[in-house]
N, C-alpha and C positions, 0 to 999 in steps of 0.2 A: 379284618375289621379296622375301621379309622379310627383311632381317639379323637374324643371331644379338644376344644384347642387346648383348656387349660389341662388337663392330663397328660396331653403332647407335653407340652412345655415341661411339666415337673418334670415326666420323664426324662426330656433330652438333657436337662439340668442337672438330673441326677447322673446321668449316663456320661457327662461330660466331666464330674466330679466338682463339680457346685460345692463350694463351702461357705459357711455365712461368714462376714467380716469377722475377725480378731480382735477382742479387748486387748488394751491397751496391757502391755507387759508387764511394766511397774504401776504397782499398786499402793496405797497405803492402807496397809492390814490392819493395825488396832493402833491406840494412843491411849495414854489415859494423862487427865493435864488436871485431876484433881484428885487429891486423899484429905483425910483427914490430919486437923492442923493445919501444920506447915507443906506446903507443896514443894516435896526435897526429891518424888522420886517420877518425875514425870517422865515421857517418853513417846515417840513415834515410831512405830514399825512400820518399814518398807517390803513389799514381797516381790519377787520375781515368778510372773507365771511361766514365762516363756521356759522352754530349753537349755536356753545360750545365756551365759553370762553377759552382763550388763554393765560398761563403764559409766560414771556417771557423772563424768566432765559433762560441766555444762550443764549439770542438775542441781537443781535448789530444790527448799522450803520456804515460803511464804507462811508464816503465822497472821492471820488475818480480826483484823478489830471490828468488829459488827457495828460500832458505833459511828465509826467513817467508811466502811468499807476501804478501806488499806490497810496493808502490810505494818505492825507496829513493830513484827523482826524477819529477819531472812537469814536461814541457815546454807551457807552454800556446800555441796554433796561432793564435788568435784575431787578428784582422786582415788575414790574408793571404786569397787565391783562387787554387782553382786550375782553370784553364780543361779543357774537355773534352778527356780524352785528352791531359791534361798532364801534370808531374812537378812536386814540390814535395817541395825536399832540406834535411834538418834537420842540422846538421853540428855538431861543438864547435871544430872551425878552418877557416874559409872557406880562407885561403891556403893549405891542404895538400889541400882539397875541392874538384872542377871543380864547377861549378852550384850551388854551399851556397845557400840562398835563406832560411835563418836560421840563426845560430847561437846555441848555448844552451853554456850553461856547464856543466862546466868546460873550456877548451879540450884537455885530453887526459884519456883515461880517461872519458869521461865512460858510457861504456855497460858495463855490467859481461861478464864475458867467458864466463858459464854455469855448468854443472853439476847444477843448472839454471836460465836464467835466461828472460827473456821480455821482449815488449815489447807493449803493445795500445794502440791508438787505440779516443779514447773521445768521444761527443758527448754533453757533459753527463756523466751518469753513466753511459752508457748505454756499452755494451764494441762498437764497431761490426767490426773486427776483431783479431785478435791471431797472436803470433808467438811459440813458445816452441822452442827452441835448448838443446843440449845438456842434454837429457831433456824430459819430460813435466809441465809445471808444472798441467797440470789445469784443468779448468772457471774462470772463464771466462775464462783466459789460454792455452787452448791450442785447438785446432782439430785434434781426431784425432791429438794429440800430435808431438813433436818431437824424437824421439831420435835420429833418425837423424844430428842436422841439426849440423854444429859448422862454425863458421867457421876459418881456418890465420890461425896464427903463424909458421909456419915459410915460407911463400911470401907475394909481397905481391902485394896489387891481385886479393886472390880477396875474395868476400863471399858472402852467400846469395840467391839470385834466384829470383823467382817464373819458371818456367819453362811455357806462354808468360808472357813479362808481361803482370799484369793480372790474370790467371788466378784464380778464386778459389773451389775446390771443397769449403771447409771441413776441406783434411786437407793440416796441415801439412807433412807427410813425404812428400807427393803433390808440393805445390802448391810445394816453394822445391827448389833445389838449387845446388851449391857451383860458383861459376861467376865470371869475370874480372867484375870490378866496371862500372859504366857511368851511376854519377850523374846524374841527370837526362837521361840517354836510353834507348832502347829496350833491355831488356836482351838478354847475348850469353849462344849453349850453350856457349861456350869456357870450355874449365878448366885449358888450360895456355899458359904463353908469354906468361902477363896483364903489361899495358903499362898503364902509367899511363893512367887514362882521360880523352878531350881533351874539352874544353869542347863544350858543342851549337854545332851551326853555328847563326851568325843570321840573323834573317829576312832575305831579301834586299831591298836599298830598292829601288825603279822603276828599270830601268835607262837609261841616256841616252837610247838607239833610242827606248825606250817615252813617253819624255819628250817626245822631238823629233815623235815622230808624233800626242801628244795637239796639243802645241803649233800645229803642222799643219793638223791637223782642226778646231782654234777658228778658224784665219785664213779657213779655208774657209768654212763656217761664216757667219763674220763680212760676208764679199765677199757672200756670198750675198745675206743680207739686207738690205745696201745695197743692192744690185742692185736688190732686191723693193720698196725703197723709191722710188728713183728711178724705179723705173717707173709706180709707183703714182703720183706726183706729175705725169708729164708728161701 
């Protein structure tokens, strides 16, 4: 039997192992650039979907002014990594931020609060993704624009999140939504009852048991090949 043409083709496509293009690796995961009061604990998380660790010479931030469409700051990235399926958190006050893993000046206010504003990661000159908040800043600081999208002053410990994190379908008003903050971890769908958010747990070191049974297994090990030697010799 012949297939029709376009069933040929999926097939051979599939047969050939066809995959659809790759999102872009480095993402920005959540921010939140307004609390109540004073804006002392603002923040931008990066995520790594890919794999492979990520250098990021050569990567900035671009804080972007909806009133002129330009850059009114640039954080440059350059020196850090960030491991597959990591988080890398840009903060203006570590002490008020769990995970900050750099801080950029100045330590409050530092991220403008909208109307519209935007923020894009850039490699080189090159706009790798972007985030535009409290309206539509446009091409190429928006992604299917951002009106929907406003961060609270009036509750704390809310921000914008990409929901799933990671996520990145090119349509801002898709891709984030208003949800309890989660610096440098996986982000949460909770929007109400947000709690300061705790530090990542750390890695845990070898525990004793696993200690004692490598230890163990070298004496053994060790007898052994005595053994094999004295025998050798008699």
């Amino acid at each position: 039997m012949t297939l029709p043409a376009f069933p040929r083709a999926l097939a051979l496509a599939l047969i050939a192992g066809w995959t659809a293009p790759a999102a872009a690796a480095l993402v920005i995961n959540e921010i939140d650039y307004d609390q109540p009061g004073t804006d002392g604990a603002e923040f931008i998380e990066l995520f790594n979907n890919g794999p492979g660790a990520i250098g990021l010479d050569g990567y900035s931030l671009s804080l972007i002014n909806g009133s002129t469409g330009s850059p009114y700051r640039s954080i440059d990235l350059s020196g850090a990594t960030v491991a597959g399926g990591g988080y890398y958190v840009i903060c203006g006050n570590a002490a008020s931020v769990v995970a900050c893993n750099q801080e950029a000046s100045p330590a409050s206010n530092l991220i403008q609060n909208g109307g519209p504003d935007g923020v894009a990661l850039l490699q080189g000159s090159l706009v790798i993704d972007a985030l535009s908040y409290e309206g539509d800043l446009g091409g190429p600081y928006a992604e299917g624009g951002g009106t929907t999208l406003a961060d609270s002053n009036a509750e704390p410990y809310l921000g914008l999140s990409r929901l799933p994190g990671g996520l990145d379908t090119n349509d801002n008003n898709a891709d984030f939504a208003l949800r309890c903050i989660s610096p440098g971890t996986a982000n949460t769908g909770t929007s109400s009852a947000c709690t300061a958010a705790a530090a990542p747990a750390p890695v845990p070191e070898p525990s004793s048991v696993w200690l004692l049974g490598a230890g163990l297994t070298g004496m053994a090990l060790l007898r052994m090949r005595r053994t094999s030697a004295g025998l050798g010799r008699s």
